[in-house]
C-alpha positions in Angstrom: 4.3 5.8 9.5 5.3 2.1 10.4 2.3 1.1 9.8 1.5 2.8 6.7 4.5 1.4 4.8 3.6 -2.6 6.1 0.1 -1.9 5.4 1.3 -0.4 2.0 3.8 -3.2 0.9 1.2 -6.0 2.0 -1.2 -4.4 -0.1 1.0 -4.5 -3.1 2.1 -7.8 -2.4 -1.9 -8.9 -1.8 -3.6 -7.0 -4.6 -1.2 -7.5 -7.4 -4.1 -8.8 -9.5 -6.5 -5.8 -10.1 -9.5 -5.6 -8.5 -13.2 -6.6 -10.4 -16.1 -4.8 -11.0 -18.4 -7.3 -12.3 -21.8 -8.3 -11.3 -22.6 -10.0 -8.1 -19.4 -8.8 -6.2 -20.0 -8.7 -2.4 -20.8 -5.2 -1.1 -18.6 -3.9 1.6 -20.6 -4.5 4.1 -20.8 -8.2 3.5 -16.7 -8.1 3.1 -17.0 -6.4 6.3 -18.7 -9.6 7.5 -16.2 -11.7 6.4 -13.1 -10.1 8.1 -14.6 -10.0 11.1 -14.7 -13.0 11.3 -11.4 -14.0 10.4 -10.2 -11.3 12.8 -8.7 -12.2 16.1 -11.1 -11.5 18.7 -8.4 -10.2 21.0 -7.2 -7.7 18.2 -6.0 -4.4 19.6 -5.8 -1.4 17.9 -7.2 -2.1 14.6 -7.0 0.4 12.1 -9.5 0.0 8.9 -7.7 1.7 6.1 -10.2 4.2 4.5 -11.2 5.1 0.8 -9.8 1.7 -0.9 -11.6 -0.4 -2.8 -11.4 -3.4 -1.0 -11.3 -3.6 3.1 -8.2 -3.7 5.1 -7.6 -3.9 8.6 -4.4 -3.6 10.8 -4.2 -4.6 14.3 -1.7 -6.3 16.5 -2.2 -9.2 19.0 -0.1 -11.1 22.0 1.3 -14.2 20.8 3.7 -17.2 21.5 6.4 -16.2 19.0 6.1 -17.9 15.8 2.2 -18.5 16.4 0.1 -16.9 14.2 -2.5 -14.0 14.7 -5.4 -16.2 12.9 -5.9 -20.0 15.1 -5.2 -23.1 13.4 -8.5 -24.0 14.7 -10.4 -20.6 12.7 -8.5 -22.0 9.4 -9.9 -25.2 9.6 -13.4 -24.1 10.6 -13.5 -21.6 7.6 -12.7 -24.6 5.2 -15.1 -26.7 6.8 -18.0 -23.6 5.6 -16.3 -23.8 1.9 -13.1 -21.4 2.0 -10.2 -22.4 0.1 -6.8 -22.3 1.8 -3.9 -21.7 0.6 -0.7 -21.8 3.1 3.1 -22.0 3.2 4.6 -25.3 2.2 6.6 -25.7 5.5 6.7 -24.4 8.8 8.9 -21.9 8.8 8.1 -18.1 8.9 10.0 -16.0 5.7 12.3 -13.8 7.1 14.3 -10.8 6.3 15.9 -7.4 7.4 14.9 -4.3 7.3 17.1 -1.7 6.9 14.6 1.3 6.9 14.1 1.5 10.5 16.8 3.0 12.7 17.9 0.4 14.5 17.4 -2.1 11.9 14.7 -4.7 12.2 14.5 -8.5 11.5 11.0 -9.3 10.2 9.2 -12.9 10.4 5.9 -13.0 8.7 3.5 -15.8 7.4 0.7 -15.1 5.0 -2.8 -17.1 4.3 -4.9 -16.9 1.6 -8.1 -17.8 1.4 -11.1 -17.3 -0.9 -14.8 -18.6 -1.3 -18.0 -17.7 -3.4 -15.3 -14.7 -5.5 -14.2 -13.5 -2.2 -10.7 -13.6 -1.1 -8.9 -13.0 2.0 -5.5 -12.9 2.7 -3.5 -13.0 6.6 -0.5 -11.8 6.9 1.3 -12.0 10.7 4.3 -10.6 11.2 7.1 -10.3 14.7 9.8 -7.9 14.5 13.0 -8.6 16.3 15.4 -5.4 17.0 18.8 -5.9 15.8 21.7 -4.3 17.9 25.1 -3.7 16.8 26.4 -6.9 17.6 23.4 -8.7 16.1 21.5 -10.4 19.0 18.2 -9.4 19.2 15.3 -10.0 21.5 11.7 -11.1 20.3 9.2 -9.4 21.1 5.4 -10.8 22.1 3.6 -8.2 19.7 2.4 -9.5 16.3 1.4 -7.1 14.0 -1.4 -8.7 11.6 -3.1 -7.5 8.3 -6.5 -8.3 6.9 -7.3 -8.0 3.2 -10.3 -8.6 2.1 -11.6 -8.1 -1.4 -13.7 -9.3 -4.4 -11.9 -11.4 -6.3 -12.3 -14.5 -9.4 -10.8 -17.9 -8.7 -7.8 -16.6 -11.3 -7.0 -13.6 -9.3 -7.1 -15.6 -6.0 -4.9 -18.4 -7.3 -2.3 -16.2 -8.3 -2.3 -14.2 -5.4 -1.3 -17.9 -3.6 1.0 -18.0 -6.2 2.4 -14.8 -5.8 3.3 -15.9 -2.0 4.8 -19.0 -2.4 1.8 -21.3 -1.4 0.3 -24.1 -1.8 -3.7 -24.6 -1.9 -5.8 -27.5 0.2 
C-alpha cells in the first residue's frame, strides 16, 4: 500500500501535463529502452506499474544518505548523448512529514527530469526517516526510487521541470 500511494502521488506530481498521442511517439518498448537505462543496475525489487500509458518503475537501492538512486556520472553521460536536464537549484533534498503512516515519517526526496527526441524521464529518490515521540529519528540506508518515463513535447517537459522547482542545463 506504501508503495502504491508514493507511486501514485509521483505520478500526479510527474504527469500533470496530459499525455500525447501524436505521430512518431516512442512505442513502449523503446521507452522501455530508455528506463533501463536510467535504472540503477543494483535496483532491487522493481515493480513496473501495469496498464498506464506511460512506463513506471519502482524499486529501492542502498545508498549513502542524501546520495541519489541515479549517479552523477549516468546524468552527465545521458547529456553528453543529447538529454536535457533539469535539476534542483541547490543541494538540498525537499523535505517534509508524513503524517499518514503510523509512526509518522520524515521524507527527503530529490527529483530529475530529463527529456530528449519527445521523450521525458523523470527520477525521483526518496529516504524516509522514522519519527518517534520525542522526534529523533534514525536514517535509514534504503532509498526508494521512481522511474517515469513517457512521450512527451518540449512544452509538456518544461513544465513538468517547472512544476518541481527546477532549473534546466
Amino acid at each position: 500500500m506504501f508503495r502504491a500511494r508514493i507511486a501514485s502521488a509521483a505520478m500526479c506530481m510527474a504527469l500533470s501535463c496530459a499525455c500525447t498521442n501524436s505521430a512518431g511517439e516512442s512505442s513502449k518498448a523503446n521507452l522501455e529502452e530508455h528506463a533501463n537505462y536510467f535504472l540503477p543496475e543494483d535496483a532491487t525489487d522493481v515493480v513496473t506499474a501495469p496498464e498506464l500509458p506511460w512506463l513506471q518503475k519502482s524499486f529501492n537501492v542502498s545508498r549513502e544518505p542524501l546520495e541519489f538512486a541515479v549517479s552523477v556520472e549516468k546524468l552527465n553521460h545521458a547529456m553528453s548523448e543529447g538529454w536535457k536536464l533539469c535539476e534542483p537549484s541547490d543541494r538540498e533534498w525537499k523535505e517534509f512529514d508524513d503524517a499518514t503512516f503510523t509512526p509518522p515519517r520524515h521524507t527527503r526526496q530529490r527529483v530529475y527530469v530529463l527529456s530528449k527526441d519527445g521523450v521525458l524521464a523523470v527520477l525521483i529518490g526518496m529516504y524516509y526517516t522514522e519519527i518517534d515521540g520525542r522526534s529523533q529519528a534514525q536514517v535509514k540506508m534504503n532509498q526508494h526510487g521512481i522511474l517515469i518515463v513517457r512521450n512527451a513535447t518540449e512544452q509538456e517537459a518544461q513544465e513538468t521541470a517547472q512544476s518541481f522547482n527546477l532549473k534546466c542545463l
